[in-house]
C-alpha positions as YAML, in Angstrom:
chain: A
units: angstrom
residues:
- id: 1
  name: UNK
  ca: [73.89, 81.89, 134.39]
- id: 2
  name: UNK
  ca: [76.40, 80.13, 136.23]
- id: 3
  name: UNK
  ca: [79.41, 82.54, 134.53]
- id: 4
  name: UNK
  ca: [77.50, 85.10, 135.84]
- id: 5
  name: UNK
  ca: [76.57, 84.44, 138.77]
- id: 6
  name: UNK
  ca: [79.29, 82.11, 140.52]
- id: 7
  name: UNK
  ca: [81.20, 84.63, 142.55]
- id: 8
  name: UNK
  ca: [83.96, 82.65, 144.09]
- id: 9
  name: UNK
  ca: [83.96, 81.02, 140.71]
- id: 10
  name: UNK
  ca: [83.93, 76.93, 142.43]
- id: 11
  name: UNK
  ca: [81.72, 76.35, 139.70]
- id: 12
  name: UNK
  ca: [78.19, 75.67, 141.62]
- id: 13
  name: UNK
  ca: [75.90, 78.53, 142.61]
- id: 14
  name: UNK
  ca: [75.56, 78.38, 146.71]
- id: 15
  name: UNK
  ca: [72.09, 79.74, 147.84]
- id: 16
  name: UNK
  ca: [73.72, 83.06, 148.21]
- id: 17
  name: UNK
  ca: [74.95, 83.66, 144.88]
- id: 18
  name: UNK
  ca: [71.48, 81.95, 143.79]
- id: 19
  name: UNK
  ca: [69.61, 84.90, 146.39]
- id: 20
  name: UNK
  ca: [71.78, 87.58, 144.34]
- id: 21
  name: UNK
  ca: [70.44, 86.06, 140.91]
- id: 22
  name: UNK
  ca: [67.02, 85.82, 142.56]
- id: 23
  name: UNK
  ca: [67.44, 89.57, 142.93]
- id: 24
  name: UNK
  ca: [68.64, 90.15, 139.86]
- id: 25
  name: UNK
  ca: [66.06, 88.67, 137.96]
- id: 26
  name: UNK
  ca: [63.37, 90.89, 140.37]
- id: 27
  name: UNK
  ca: [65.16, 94.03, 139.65]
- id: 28
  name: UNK
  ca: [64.66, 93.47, 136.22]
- id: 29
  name: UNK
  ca: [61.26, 92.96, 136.04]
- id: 30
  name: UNK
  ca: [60.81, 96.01, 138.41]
- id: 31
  name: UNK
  ca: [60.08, 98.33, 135.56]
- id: 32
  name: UNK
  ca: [59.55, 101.30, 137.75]
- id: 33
  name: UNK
  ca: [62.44, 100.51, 140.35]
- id: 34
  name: UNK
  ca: [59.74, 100.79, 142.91]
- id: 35
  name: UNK
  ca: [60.81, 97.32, 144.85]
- id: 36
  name: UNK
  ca: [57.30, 95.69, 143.90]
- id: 37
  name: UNK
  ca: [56.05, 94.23, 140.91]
- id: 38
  name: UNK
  ca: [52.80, 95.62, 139.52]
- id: 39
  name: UNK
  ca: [50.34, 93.12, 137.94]
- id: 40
  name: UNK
  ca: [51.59, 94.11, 134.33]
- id: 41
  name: UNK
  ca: [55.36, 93.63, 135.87]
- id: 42
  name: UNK
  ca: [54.34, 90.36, 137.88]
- id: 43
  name: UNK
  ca: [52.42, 88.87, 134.30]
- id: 44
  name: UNK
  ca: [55.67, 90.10, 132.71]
- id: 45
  name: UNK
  ca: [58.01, 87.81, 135.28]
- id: 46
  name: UNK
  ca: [55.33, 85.02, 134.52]
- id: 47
  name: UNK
  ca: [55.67, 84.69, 130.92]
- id: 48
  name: UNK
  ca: [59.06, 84.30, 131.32]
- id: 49
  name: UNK
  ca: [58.32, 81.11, 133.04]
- id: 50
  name: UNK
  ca: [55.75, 79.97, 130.98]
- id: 51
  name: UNK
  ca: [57.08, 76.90, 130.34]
- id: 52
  name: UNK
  ca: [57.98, 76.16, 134.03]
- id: 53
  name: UNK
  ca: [53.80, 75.77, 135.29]
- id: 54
  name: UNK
  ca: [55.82, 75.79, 139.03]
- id: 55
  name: UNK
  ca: [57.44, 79.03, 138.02]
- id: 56
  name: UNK
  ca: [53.94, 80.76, 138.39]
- id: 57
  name: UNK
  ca: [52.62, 79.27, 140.72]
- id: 58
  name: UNK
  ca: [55.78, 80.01, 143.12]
- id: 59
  name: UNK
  ca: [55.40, 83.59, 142.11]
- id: 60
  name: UNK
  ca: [51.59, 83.74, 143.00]
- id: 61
  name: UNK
  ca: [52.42, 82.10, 146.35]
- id: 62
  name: UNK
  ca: [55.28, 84.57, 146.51]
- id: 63
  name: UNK
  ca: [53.19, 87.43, 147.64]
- id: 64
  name: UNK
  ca: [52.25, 86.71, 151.01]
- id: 65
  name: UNK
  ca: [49.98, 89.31, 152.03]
- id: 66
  name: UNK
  ca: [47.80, 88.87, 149.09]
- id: 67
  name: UNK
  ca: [48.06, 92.44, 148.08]
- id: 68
  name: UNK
  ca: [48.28, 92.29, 144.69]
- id: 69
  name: UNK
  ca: [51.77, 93.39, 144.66]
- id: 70
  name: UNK
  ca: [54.72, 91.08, 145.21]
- id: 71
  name: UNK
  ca: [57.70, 93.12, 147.00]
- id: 72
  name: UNK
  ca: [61.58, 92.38, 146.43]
- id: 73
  name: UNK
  ca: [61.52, 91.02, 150.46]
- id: 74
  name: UNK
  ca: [58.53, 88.66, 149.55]
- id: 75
  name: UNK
  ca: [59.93, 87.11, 146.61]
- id: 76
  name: UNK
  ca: [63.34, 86.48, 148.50]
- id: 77
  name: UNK
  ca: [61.82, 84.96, 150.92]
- id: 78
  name: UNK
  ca: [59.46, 83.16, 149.36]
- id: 79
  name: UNK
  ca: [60.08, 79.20, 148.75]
- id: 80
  name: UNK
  ca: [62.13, 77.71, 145.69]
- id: 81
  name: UNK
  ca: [60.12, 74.68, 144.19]
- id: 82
  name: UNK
  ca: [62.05, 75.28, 141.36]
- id: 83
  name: UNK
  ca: [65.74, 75.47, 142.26]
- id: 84
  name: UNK
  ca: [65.29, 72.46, 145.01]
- id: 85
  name: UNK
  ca: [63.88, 70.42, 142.21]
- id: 86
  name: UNK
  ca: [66.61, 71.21, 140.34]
- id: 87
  name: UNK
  ca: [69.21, 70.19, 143.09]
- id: 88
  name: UNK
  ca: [69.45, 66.31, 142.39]
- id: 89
  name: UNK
  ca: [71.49, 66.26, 145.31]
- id: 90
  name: UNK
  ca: [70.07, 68.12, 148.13]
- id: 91
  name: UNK
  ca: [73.24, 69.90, 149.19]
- id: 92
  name: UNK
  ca: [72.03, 73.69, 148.57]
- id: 93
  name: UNK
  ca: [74.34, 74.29, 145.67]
- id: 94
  name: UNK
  ca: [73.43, 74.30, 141.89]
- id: 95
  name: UNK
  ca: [76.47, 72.89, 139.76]
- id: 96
  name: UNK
  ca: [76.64, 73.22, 135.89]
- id: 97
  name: UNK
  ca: [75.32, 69.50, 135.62]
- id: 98
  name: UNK
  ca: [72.19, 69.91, 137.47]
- id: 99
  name: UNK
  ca: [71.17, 73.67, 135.99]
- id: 100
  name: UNK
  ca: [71.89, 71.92, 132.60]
- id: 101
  name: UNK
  ca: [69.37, 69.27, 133.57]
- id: 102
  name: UNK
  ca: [66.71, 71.32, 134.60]
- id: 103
  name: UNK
  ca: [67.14, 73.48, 131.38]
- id: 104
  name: UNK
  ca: [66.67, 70.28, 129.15]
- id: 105
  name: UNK
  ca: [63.47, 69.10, 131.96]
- id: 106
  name: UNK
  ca: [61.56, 72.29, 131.04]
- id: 107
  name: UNK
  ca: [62.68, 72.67, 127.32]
- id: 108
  name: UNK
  ca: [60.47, 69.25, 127.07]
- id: 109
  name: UNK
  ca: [57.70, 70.51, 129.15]
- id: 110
  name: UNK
  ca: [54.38, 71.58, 126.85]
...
């Protein structure tokens, strides 16, 4: 994740690169390419979380307008739980230490 996602390669994700994965991970969930996720595409986005209990309940809160549907712009926008959890240090940046540590947090979740 970090490989892939570090742009100018300093070796922590700032919240823009971690915006652009944010995106990334939408747009591939987006079956359709339509810029929302369907139930079926929103259940899919879940279960890839499902060991993360925050991870669904950030996406439920994601969609703001209670539609059903959860739009690109809403989940962008929508609060991290997760990745400010996961920043030990409160400085907006992710750094190979701290993603490794939140890998390991949730690999001993139930």
């Amino acid at each position: 994740m970090l490989e892939r996602f570090d742009a100018d390669r300093d070796g922590a994700l700032s919240e823009a690169e971690i915006q652009t994965m944010r995106g990334t991970l939408f747009d591939r969930f987006d079956g359709n390419g339509d810029g929302v996720l369907d139930a079926q595409e929103q259940k899919r986005l879940s279960a890839r979380f499902k060991r993360a209990a925050t991870a669904g309940k950030e996406l439920l809160n994601a969609d703001t307008d209670h539609d059903g549907r959860l739009t690109r712009e809403e989940y962008l926008q929508s609060p991290r739980p997760l990745m400010e959890q996961a920043d030990t240090n409160h400085d907006g940046r992710l750094t190979r230490e701290e993603i490794t540590a939140a890998r390991e947090q949730f690999k001993r979740r139930p």
